[in-house]
C-alpha positions in Angstrom: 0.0 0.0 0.0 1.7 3.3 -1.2 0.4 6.8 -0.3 1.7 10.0 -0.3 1.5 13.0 2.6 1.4 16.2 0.6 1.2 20.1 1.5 1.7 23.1 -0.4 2.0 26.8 0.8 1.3 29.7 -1.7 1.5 33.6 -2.6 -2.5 33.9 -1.5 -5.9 32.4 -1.1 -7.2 32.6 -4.7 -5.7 30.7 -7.6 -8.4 32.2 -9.7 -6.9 35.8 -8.7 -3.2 34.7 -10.2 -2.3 33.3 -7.0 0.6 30.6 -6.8 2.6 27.2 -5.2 5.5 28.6 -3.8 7.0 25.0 -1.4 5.4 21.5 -2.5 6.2 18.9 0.3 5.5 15.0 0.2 6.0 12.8 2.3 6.1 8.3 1.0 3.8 6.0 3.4 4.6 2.5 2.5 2.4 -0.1 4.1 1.4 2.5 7.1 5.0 3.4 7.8 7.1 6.4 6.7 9.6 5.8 3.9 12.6 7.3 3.3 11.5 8.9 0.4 10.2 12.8 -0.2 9.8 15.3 -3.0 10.3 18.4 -1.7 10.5 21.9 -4.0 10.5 25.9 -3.1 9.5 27.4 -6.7 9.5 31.2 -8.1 6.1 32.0 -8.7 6.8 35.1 -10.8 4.6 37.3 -8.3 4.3 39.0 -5.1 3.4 37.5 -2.4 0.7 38.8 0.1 1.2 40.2 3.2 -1.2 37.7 5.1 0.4 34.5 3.6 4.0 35.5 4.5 2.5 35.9 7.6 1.2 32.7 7.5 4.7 30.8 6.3 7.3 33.4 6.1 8.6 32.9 2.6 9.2 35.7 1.0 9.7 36.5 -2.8 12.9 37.2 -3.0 13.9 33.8 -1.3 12.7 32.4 -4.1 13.6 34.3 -7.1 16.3 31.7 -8.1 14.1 28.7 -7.4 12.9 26.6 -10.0 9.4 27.1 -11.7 6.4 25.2 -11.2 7.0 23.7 -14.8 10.5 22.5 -14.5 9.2 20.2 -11.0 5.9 19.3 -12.9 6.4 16.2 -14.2 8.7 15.2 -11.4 5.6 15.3 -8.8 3.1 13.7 -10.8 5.6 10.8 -11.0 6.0 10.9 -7.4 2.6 10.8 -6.8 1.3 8.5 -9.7 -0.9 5.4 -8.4 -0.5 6.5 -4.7 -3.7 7.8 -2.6 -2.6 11.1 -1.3 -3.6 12.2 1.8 -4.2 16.3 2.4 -5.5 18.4 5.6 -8.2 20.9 3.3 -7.6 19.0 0.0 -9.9 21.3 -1.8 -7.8 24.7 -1.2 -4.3 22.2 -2.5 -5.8 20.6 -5.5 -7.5 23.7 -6.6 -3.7 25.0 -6.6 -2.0 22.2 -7.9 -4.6 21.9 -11.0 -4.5 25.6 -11.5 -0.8 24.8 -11.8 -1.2 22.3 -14.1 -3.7 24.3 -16.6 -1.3 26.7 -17.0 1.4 24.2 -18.7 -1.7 22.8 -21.0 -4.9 20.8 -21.1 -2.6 17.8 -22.3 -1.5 17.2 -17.9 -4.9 16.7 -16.7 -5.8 17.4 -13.6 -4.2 16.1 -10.0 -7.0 13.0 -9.4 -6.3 11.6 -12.8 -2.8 10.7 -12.0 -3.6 9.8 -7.9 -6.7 9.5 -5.8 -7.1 11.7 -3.3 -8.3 11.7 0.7 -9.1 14.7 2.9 -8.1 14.5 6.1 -9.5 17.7 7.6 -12.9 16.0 6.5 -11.9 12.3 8.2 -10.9 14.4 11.2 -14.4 16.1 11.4 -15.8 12.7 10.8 -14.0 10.9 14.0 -14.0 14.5 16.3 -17.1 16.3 15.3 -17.7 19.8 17.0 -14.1 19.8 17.7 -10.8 22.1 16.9 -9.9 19.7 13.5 -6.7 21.7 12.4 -3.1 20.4 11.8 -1.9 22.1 14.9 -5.5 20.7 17.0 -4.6 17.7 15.7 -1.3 17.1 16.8 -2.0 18.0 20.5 -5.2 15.1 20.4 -2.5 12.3 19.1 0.8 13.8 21.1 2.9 14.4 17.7 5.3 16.9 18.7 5.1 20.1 16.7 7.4 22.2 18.6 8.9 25.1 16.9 6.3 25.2 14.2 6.0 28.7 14.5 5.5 29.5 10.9 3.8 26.7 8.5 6.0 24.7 5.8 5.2 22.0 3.6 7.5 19.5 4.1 7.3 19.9 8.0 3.8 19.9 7.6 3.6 16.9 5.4 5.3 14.7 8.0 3.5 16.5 10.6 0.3 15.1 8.9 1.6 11.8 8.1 2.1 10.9 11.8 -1.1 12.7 13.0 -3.0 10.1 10.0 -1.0 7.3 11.2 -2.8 7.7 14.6 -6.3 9.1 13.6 -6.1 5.8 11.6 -5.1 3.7 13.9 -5.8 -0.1 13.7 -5.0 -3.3 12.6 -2.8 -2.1 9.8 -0.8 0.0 11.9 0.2 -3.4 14.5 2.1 -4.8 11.2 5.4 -4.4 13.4 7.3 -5.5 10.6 6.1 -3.1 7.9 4.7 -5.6 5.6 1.5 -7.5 5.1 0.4 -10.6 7.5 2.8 -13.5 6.6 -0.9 -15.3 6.9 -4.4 -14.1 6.2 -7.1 -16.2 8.0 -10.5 -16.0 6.5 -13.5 -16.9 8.5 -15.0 -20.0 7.2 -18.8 -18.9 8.7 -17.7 -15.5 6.2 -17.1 -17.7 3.2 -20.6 -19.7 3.7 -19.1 -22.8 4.4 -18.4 -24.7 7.8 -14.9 -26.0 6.4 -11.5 -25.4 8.2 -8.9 -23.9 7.0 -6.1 -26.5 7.0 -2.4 -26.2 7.3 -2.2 -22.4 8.4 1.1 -21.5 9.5 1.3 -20.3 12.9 4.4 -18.1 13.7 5.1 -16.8 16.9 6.0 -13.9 17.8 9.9 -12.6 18.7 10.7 -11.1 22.1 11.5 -7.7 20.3 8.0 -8.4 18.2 6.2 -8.9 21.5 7.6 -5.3 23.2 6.9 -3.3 20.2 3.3 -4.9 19.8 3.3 -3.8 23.4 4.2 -0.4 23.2 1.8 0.0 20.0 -0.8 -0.9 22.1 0.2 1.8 24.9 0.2 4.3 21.8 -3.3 4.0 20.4 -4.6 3.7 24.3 -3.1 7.1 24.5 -4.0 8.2 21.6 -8.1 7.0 22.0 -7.8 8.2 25.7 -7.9 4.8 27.2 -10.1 3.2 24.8 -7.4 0.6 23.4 -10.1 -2.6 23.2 -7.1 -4.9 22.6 -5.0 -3.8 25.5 -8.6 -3.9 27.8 -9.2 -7.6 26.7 -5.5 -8.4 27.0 -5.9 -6.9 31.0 -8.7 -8.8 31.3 -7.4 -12.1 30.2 
């Protein structure tokens, strides 16, 4: 399972009033665990930037007068992101961006979702915390990522900001693959499949010592994480 963690800051608000990318960040999940891998760009965007966003990240123009343009980093990012699902907090305000982006170098690039699909997860957040504070920085106080010194916003800092707050919103089975891979066995229920049959010759591995502590202190995590709602560290207690 590939996805990508992406967040772009810009010149303004408005890509329909000439406003531009100015710092793409990405950030590779691969099966629910962070990869070494990132594409990360500042570009010229051949404009001013307003007051309020500079505010906002800091960046100013003429940081980024010898940066590389949107188009010379195009083709590079859609190969980055090609096939993944990519994951961004207020997808709507980055997409509208990126596609604007895109239009400008022709109608033969597309648009971003016809390379990638893409998830929200400002919308996922207000889904599992409704009524509540759902942005990056709300976030990372509910699931203890540590945003210190994130005075000013960035992509790429954000981007792996937002990976490790998804990792925890999303917390489950997947996460407890301690090895990073898939099950070395997947057990289907024979009730499920219709049929009263067993399984035969499933391969039962036991776990290592250093398996056993980190399934442990995964289970500590999401408990912290769900505010002592961990079901599988309750039922383990009980047991």
């Amino acid at each position: 399972m590939r996805q990508v963690v992406l967040d772009t800051e810009t010149t303004g608000l408005d890509p329909a009033q000439g406003h531009r990318i100015i710092e793409i960040g990405c950030v590779e999940l691969r099966n629910r665990r962070r990869s070494d891998r990132v594409f990360h760009h500042y570009l010229n965007p051949e404009r001013d930037i307003e007051t309020g966003a500079f505010n906002v990240h800091g960046i100013s123009a003429q940081e980024l007068a010898g940066k590389p343009r949107f188009a010379e980093i195009a083709e590079a990012l859609l190969e980055f992101v090609r096939g993944s699902e990519v994951i961004i907090h207020n997808a709507a305000f980055d997409v509208e961006f990126i596609n604007a982006e895109l239009q400008r170098l022709g109608p033969h690039w597309g648009m971003f979702a016809e390379h990638c699909t893409v998830l929200d997860s400002l919308a996922l957040a207000r889904e599992k915390h409704p009524g509540q504070k759902n942005s990056l920085d709300a976030l990372c106080a509910r699931y203890r990522v540590d945003s210190s010194g994130r005075d000013l916003h960035g992509a790429l800092r954000d981007a792996q900001l937002l990976a490790d707050v998804y990792l925890a919103m999303t917390g489950g089975q997947a996460a407890l693959w301690l090895d990073g891979g898939r099950p070395a066995t997947t057990v289907t229920s024979a009730r499920a499949a219709g049929t009263t049959t067993p399984r035969r010759g499933l391969r039962v591995i036991t776990p290592t010592a250093g398996e056993t502590a980190a399934h442990e202190r995964r289970l500590a995590d999401i408990d912290r994480a769900s505010e002592g709602r961990c079901i599988w560290l309750r039922n383990k207690n009980r047991g």
